[in-house]
mmCIF file of the N, C-alpha and C atoms, coordinates in Angstrom:
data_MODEL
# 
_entry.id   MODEL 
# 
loop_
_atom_site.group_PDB 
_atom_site.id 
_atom_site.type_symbol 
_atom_site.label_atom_id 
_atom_site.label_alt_id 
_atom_site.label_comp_id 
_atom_site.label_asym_id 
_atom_site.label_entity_id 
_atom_site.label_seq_id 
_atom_site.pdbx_PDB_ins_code 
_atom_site.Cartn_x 
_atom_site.Cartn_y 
_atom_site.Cartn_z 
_atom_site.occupancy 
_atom_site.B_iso_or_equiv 
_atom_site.pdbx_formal_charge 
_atom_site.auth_seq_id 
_atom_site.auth_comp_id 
_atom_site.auth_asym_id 
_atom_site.auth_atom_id 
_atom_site.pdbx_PDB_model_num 
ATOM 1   N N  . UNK A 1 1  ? 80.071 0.847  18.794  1.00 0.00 ? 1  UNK A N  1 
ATOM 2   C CA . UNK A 1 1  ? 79.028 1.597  19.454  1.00 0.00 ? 1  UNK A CA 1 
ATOM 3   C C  . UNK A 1 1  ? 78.249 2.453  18.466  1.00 0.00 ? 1  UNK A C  1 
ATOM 4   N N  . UNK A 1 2  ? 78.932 2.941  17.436  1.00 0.00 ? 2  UNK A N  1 
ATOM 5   C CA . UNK A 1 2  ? 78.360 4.123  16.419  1.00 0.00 ? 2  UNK A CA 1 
ATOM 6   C C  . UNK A 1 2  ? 77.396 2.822  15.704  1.00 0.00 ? 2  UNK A C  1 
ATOM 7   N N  . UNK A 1 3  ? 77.735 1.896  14.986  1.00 0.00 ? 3  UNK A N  1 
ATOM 8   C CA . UNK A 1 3  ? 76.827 0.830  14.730  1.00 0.00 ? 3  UNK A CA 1 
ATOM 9   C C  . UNK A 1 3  ? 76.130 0.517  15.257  1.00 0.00 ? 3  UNK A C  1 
ATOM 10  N N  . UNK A 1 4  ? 75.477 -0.005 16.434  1.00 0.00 ? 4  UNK A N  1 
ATOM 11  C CA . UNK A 1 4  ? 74.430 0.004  16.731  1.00 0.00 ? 4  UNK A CA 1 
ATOM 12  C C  . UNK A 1 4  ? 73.262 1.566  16.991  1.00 0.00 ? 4  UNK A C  1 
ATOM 13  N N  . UNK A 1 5  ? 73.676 2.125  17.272  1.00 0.00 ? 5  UNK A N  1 
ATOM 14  C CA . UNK A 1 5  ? 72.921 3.484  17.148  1.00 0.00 ? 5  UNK A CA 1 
ATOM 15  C C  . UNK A 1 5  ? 72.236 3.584  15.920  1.00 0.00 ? 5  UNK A C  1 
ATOM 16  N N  . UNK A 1 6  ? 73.327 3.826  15.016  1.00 0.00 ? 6  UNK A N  1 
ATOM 17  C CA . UNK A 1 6  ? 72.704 3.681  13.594  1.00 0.00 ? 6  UNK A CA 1 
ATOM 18  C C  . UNK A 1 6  ? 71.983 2.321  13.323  1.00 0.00 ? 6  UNK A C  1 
ATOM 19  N N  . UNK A 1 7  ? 71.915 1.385  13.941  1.00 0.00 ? 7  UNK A N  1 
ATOM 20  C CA . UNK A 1 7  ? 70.963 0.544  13.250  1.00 0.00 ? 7  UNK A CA 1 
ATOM 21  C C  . UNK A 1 7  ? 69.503 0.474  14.235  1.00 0.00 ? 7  UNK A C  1 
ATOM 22  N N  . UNK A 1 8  ? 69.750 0.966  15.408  1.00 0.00 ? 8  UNK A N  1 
ATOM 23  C CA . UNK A 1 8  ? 68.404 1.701  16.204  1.00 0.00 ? 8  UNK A CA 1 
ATOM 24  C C  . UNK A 1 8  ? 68.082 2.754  15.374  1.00 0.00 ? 8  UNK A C  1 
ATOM 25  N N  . UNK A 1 9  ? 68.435 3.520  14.974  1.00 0.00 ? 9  UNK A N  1 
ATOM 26  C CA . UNK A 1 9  ? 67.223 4.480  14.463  1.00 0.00 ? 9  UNK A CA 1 
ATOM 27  C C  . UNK A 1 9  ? 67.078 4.041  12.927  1.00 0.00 ? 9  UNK A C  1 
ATOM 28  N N  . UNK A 1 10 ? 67.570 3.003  12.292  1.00 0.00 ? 10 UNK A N  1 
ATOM 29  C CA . UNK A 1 10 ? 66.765 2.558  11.499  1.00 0.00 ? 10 UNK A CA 1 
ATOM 30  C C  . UNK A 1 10 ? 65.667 1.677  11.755  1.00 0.00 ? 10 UNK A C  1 
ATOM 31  N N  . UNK A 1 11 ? 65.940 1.002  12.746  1.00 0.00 ? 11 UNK A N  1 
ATOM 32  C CA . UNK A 1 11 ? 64.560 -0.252 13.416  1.00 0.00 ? 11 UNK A CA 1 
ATOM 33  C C  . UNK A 1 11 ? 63.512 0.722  13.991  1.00 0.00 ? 11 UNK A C  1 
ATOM 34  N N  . UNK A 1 12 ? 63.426 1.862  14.168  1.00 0.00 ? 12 UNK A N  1 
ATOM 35  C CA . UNK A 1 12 ? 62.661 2.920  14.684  1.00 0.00 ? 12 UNK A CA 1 
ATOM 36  C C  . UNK A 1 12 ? 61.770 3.450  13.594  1.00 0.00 ? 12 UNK A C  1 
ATOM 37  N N  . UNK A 1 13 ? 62.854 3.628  11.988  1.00 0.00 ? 13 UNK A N  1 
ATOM 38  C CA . UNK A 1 13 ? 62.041 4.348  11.174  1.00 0.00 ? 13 UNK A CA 1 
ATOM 39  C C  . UNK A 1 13 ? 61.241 3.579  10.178  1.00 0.00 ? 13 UNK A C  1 
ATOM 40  N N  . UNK A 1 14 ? 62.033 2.174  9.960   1.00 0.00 ? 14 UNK A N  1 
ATOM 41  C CA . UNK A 1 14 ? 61.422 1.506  8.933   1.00 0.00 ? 14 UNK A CA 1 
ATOM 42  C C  . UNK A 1 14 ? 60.273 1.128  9.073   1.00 0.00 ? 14 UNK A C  1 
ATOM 43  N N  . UNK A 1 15 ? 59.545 0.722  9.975   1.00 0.00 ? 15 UNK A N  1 
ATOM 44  C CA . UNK A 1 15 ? 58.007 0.607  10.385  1.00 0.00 ? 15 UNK A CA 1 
ATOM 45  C C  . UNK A 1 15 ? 57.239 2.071  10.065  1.00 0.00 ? 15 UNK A C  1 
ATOM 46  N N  . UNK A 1 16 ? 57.547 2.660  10.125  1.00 0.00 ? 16 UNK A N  1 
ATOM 47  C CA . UNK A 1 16 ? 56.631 4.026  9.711   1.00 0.00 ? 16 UNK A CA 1 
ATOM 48  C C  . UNK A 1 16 ? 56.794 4.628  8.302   1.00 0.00 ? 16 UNK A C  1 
ATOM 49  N N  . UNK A 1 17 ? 57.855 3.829  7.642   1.00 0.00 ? 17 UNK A N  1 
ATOM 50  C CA . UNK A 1 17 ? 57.913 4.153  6.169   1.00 0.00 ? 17 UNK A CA 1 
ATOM 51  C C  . UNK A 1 17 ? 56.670 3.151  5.481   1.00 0.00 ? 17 UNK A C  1 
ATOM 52  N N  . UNK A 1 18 ? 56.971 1.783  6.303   1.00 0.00 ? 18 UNK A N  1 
ATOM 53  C CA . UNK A 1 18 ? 56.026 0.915  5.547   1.00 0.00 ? 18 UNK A CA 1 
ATOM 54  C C  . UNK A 1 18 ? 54.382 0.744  6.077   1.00 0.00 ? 18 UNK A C  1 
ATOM 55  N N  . UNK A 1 19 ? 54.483 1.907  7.089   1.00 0.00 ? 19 UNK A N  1 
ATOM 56  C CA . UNK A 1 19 ? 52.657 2.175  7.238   1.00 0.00 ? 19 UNK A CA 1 
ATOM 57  C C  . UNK A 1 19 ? 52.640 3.036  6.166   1.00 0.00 ? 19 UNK A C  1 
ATOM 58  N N  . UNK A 1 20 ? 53.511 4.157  5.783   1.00 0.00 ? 20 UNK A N  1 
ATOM 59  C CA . UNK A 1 20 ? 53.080 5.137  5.235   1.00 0.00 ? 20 UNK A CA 1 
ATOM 60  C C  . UNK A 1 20 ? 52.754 4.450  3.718   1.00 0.00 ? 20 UNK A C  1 
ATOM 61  N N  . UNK A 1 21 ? 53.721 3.827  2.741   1.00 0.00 ? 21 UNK A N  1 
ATOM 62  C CA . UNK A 1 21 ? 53.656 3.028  1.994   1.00 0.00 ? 21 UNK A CA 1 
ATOM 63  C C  . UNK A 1 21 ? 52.191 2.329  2.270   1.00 0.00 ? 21 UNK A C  1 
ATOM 64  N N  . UNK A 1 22 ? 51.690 1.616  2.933   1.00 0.00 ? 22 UNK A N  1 
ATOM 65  C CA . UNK A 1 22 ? 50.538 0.798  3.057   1.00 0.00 ? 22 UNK A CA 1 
ATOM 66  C C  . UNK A 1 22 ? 49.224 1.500  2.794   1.00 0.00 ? 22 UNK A C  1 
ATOM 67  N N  . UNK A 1 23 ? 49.102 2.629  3.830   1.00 0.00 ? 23 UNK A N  1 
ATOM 68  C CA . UNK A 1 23 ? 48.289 3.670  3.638   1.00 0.00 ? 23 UNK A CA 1 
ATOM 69  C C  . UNK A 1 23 ? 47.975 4.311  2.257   1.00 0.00 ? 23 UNK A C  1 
ATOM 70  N N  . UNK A 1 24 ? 49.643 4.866  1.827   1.00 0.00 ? 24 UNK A N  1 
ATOM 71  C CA . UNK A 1 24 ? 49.691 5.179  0.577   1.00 0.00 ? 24 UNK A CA 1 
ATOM 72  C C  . UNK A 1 24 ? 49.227 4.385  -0.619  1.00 0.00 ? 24 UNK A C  1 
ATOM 73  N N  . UNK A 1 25 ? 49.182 3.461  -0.449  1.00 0.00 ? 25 UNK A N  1 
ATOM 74  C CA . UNK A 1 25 ? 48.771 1.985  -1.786  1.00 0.00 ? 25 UNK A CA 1 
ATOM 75  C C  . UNK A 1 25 ? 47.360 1.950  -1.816  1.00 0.00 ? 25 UNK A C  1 
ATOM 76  N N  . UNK A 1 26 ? 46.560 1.831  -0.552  1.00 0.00 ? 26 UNK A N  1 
ATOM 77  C CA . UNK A 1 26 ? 44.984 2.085  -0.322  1.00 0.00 ? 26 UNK A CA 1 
ATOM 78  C C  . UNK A 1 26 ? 44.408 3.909  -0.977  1.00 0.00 ? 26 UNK A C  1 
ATOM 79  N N  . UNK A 1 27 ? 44.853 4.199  -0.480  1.00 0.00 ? 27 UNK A N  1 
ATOM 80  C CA . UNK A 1 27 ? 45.095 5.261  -0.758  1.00 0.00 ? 27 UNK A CA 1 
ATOM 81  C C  . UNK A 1 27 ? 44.601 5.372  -2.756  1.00 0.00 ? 27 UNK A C  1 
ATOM 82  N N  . UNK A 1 28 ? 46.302 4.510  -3.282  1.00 0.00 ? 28 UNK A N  1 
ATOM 83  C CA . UNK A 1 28 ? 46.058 5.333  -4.542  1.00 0.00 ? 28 UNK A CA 1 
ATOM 84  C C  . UNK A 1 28 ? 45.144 4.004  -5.214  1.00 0.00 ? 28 UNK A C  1 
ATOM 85  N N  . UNK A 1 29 ? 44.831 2.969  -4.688  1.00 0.00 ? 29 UNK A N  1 
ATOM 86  C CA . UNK A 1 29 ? 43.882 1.551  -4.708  1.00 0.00 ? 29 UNK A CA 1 
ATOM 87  C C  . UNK A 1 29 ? 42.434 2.080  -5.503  1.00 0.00 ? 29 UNK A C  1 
ATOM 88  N N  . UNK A 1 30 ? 41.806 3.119  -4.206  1.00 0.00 ? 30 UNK A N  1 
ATOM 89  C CA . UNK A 1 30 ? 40.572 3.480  -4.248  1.00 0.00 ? 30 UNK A CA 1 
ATOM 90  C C  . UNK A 1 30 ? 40.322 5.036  -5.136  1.00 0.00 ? 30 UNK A C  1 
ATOM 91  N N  . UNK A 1 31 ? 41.426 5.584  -5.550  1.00 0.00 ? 31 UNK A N  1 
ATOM 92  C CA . UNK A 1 31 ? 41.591 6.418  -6.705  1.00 0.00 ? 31 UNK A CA 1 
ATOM 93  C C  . UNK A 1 31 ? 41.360 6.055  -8.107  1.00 0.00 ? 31 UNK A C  1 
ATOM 94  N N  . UNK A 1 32 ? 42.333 4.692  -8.270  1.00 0.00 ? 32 UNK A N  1 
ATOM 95  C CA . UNK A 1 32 ? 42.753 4.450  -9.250  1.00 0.00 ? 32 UNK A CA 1 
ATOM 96  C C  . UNK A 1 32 ? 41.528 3.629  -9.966  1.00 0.00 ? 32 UNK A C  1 
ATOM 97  N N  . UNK A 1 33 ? 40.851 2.285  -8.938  1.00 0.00 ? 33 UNK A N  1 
ATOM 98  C CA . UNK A 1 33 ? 39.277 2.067  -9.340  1.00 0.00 ? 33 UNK A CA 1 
ATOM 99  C C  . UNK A 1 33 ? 38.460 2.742  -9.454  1.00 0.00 ? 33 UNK A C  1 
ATOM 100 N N  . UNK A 1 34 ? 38.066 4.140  -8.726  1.00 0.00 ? 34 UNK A N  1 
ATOM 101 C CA . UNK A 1 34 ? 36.718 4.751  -8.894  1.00 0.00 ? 34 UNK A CA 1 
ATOM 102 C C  . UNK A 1 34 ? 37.346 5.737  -10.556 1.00 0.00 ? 34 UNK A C  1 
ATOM 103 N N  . UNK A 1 35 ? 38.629 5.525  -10.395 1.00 0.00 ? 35 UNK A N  1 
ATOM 104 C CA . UNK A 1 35 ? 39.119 6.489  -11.992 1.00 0.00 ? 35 UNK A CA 1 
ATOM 105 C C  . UNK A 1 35 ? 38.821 5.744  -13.164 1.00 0.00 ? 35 UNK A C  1 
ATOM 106 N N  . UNK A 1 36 ? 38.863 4.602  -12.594 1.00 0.00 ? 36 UNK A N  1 
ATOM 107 C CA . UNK A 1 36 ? 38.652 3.447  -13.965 1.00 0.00 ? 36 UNK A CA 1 
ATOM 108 C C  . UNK A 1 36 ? 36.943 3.174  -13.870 1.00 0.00 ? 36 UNK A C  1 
ATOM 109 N N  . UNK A 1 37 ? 36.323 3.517  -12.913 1.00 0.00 ? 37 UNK A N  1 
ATOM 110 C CA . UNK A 1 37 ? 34.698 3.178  -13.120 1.00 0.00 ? 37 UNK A CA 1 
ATOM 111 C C  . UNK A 1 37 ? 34.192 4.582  -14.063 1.00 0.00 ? 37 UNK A C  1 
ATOM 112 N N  . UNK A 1 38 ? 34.455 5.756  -13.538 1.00 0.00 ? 38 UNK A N  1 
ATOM 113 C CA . UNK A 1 38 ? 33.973 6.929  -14.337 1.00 0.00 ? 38 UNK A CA 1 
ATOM 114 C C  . UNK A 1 38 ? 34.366 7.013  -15.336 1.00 0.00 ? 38 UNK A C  1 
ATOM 115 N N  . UNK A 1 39 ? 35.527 6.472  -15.853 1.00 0.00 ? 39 UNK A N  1 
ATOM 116 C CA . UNK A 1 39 ? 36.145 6.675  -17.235 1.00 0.00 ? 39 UNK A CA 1 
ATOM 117 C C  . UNK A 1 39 ? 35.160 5.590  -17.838 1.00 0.00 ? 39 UNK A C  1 
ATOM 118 N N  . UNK A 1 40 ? 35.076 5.109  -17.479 1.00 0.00 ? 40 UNK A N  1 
ATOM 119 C CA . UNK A 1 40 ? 33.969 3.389  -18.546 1.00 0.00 ? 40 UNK A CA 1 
ATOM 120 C C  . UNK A 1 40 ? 32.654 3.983  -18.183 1.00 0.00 ? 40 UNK A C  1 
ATOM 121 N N  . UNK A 1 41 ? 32.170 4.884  -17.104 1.00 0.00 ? 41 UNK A N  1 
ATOM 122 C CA . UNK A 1 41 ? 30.617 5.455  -17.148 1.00 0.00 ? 41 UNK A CA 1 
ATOM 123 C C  . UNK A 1 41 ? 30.251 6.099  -18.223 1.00 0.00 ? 41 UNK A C  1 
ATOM 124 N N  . UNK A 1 42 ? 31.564 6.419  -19.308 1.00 0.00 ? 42 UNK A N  1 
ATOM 125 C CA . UNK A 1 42 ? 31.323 7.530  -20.300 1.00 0.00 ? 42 UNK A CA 1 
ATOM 126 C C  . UNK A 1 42 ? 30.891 6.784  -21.272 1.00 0.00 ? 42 UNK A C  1 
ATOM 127 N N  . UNK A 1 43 ? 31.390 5.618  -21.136 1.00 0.00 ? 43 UNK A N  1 
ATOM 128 C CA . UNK A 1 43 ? 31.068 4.585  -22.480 1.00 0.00 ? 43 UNK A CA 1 
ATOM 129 C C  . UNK A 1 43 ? 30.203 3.096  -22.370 1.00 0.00 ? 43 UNK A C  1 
ATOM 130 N N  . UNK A 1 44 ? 29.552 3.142  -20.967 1.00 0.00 ? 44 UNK A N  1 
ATOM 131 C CA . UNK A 1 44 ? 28.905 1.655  -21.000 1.00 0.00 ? 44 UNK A CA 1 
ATOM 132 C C  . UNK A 1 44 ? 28.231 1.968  -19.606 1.00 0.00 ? 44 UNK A C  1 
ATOM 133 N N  . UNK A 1 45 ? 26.755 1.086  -20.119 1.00 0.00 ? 45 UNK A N  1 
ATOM 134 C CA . UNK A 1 45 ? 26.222 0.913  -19.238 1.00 0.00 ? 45 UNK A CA 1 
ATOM 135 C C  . UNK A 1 45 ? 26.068 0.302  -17.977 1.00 0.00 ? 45 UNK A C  1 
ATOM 136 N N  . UNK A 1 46 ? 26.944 -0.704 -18.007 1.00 0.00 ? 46 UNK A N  1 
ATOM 137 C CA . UNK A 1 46 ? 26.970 -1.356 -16.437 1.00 0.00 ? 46 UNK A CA 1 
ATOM 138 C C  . UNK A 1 46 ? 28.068 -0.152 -15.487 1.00 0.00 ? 46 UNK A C  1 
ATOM 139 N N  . UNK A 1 47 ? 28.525 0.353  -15.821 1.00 0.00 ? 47 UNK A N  1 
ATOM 140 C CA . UNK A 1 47 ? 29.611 1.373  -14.840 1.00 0.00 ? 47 UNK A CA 1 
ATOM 141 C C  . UNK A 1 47 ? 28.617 2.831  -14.205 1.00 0.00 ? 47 UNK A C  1 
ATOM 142 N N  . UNK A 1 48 ? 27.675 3.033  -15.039 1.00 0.00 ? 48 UNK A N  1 
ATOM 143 C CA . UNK A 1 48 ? 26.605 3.703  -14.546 1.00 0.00 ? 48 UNK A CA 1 
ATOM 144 C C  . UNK A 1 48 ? 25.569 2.863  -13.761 1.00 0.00 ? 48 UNK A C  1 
ATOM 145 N N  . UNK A 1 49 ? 25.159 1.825  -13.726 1.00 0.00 ? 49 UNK A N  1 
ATOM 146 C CA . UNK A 1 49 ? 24.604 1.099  -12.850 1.00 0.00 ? 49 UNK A CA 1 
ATOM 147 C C  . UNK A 1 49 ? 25.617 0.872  -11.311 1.00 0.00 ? 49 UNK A C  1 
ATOM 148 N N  . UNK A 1 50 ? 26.901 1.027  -11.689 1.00 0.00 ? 50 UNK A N  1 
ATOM 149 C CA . UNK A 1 50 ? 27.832 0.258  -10.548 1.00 0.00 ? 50 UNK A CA 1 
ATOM 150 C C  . UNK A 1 50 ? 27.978 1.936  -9.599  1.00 0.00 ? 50 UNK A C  1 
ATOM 151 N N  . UNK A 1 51 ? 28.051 2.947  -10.367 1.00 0.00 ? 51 UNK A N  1 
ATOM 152 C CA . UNK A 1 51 ? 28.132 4.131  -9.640  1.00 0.00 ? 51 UNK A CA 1 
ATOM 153 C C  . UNK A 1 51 ? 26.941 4.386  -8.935  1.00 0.00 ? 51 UNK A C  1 
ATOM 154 N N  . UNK A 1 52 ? 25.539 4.540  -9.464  1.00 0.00 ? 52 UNK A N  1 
ATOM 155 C CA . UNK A 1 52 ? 24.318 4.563  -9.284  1.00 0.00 ? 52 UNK A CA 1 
ATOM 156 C C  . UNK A 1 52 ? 24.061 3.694  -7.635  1.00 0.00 ? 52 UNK A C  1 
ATOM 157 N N  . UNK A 1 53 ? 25.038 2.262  -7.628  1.00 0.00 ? 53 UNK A N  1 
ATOM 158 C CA . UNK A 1 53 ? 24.796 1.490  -6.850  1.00 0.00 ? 53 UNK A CA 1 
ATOM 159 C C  . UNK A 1 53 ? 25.548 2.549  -5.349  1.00 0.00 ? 53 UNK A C  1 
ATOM 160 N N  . UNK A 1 54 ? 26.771 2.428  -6.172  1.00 0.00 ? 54 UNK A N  1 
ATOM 161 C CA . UNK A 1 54 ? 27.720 3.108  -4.720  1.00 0.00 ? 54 UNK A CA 1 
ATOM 162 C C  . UNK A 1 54 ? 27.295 4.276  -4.232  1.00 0.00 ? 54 UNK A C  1 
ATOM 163 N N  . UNK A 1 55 ? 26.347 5.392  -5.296  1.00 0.00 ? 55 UNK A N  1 
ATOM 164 C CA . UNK A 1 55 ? 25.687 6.001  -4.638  1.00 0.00 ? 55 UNK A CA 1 
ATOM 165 C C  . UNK A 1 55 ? 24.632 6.362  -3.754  1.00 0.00 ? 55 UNK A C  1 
ATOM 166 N N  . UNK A 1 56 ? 24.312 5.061  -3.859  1.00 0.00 ? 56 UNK A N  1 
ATOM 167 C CA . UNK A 1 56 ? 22.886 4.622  -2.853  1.00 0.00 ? 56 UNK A CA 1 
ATOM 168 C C  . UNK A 1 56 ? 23.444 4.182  -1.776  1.00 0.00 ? 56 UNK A C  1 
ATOM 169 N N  . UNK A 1 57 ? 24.067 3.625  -2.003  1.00 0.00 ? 57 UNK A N  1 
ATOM 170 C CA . UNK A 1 57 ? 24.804 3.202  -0.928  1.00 0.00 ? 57 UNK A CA 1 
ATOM 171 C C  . UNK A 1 57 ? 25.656 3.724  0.291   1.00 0.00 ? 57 UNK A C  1 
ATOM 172 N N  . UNK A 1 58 ? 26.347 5.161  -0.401  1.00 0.00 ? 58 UNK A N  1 
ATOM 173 C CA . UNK A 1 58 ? 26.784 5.704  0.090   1.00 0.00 ? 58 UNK A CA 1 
ATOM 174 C C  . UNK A 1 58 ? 25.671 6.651  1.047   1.00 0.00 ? 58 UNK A C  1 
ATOM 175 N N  . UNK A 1 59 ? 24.651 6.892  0.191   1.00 0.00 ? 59 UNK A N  1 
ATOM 176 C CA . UNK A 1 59 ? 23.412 7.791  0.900   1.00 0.00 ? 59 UNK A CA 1 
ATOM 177 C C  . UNK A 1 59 ? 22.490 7.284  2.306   1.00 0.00 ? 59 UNK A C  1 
ATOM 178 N N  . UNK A 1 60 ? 22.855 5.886  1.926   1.00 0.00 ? 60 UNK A N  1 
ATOM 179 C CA . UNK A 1 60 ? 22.034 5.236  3.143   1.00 0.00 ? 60 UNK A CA 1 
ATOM 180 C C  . UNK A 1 60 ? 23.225 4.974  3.899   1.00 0.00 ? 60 UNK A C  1 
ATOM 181 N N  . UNK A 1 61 ? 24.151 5.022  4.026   1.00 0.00 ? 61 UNK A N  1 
ATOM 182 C CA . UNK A 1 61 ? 25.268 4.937  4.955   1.00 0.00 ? 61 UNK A CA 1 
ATOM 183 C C  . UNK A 1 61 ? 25.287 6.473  5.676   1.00 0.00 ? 61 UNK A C  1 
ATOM 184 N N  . UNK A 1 62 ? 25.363 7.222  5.057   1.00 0.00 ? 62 UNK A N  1 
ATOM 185 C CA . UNK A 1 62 ? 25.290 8.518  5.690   1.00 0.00 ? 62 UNK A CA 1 
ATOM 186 C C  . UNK A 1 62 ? 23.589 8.782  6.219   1.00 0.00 ? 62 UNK A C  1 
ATOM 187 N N  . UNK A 1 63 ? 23.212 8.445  5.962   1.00 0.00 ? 63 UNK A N  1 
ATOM 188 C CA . UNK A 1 63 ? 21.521 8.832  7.021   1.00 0.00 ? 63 UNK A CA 1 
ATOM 189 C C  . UNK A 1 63 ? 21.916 7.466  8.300   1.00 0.00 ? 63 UNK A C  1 
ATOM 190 N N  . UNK A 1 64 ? 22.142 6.556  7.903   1.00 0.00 ? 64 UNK A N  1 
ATOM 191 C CA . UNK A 1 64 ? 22.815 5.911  8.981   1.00 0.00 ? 64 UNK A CA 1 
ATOM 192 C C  . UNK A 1 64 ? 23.317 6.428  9.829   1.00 0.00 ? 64 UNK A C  1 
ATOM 193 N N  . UNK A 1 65 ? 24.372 7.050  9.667   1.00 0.00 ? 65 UNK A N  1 
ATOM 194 C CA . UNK A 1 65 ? 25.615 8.188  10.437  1.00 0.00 ? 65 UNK A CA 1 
ATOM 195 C C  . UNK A 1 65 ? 24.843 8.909  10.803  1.00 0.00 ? 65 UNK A C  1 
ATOM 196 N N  . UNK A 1 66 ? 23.932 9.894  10.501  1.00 0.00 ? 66 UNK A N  1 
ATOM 197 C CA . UNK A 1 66 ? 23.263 11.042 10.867  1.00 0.00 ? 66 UNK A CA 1 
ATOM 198 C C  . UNK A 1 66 ? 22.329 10.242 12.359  1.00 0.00 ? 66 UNK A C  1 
ATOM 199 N N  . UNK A 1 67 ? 21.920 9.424  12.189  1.00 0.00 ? 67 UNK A N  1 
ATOM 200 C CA . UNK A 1 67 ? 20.231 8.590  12.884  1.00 0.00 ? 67 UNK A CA 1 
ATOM 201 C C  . UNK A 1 67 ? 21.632 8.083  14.335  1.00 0.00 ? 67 UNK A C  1 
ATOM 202 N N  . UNK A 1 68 ? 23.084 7.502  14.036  1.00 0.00 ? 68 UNK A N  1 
ATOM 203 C CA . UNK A 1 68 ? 23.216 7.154  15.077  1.00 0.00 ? 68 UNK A CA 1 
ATOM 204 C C  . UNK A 1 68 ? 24.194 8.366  15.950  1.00 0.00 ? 68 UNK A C  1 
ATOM 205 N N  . UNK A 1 69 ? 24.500 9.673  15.154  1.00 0.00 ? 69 UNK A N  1 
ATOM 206 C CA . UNK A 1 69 ? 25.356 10.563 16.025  1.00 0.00 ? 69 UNK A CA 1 
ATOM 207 C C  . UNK A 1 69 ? 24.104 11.087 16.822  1.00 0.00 ? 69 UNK A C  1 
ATOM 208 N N  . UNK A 1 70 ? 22.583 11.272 16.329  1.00 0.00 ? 70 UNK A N  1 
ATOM 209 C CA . UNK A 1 70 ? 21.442 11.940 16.997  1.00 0.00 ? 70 UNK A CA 1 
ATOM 210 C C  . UNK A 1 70 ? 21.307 10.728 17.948  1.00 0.00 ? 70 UNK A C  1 
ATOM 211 N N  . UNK A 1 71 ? 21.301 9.387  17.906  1.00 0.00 ? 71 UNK A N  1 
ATOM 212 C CA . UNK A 1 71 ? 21.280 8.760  18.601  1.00 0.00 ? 71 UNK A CA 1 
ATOM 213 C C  . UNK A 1 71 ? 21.903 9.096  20.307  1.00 0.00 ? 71 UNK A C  1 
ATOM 214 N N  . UNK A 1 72 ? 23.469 8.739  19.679  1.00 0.00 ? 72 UNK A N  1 
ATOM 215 C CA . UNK A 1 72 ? 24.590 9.193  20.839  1.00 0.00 ? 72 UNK A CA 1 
ATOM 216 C C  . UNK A 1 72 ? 24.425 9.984  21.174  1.00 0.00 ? 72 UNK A C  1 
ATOM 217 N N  . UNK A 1 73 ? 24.789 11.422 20.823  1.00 0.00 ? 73 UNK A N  1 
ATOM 218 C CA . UNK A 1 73 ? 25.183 12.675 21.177  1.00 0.00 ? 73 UNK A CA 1 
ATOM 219 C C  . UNK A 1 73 ? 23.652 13.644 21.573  1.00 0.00 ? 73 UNK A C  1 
ATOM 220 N N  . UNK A 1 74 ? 22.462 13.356 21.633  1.00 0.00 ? 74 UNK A N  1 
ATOM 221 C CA . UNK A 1 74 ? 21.749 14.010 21.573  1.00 0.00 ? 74 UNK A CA 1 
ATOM 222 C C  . UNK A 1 74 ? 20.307 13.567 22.567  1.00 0.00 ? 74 UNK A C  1 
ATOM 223 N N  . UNK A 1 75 ? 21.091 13.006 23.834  1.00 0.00 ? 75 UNK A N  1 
ATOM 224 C CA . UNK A 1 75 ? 19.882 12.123 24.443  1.00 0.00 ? 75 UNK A CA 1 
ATOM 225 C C  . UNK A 1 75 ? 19.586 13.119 25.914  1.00 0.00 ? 75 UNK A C  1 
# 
C-alpha cells in the first residue's frame, strides 16, 4: 500500500518537472541566441543588420498590439 502512494505522487510530479524543464530550455534558447547575435554585432556587419531587422519587427508588432487592444477594448 505505502508503494503505490509513493509512486502516485511521483506520476503527479514528474509532468510538472518536465514543463518546467521545457519552459526552462526556451527560456535559456532565446537568451543564449540573442547573446550570441549582440556579441557578433560588436564585430560584423550582418548581426547589426539581423538586430536592425528584429527591431523593426518587433516595432511593427507592437503598433499592431496597440491598433488591435484600441480595436477590442475601446468600441
Amino acid at each position: 500500500m505505502v508503494r503505490k502512494a509513493f509512486l502516485t505522487h511521483w506520476r503527479d510530479t514528474v509532468p510538472l518537472i518536465c514543463l518546467i524543464g521545457i519552459f526552462g530550455g526556451y527560456f535559456l534558447f532565446v537568451v543564449s541566441v540573442s547573446t550570441f547575435v549582440m556579441e557578433h554585432a560588436r564585430r560584423h556587419k550582418w548581426a547589426r543588420v539581423i538586430l536592425g531587422i528584429i527591431g523593426f519587427i518587433c516595432m511593427v508588432l507592437r503598433i499592431c498590439g496597440v491598433y488591435l487592444f484600441i480595436e477590442v477594448f475601446c468600441r
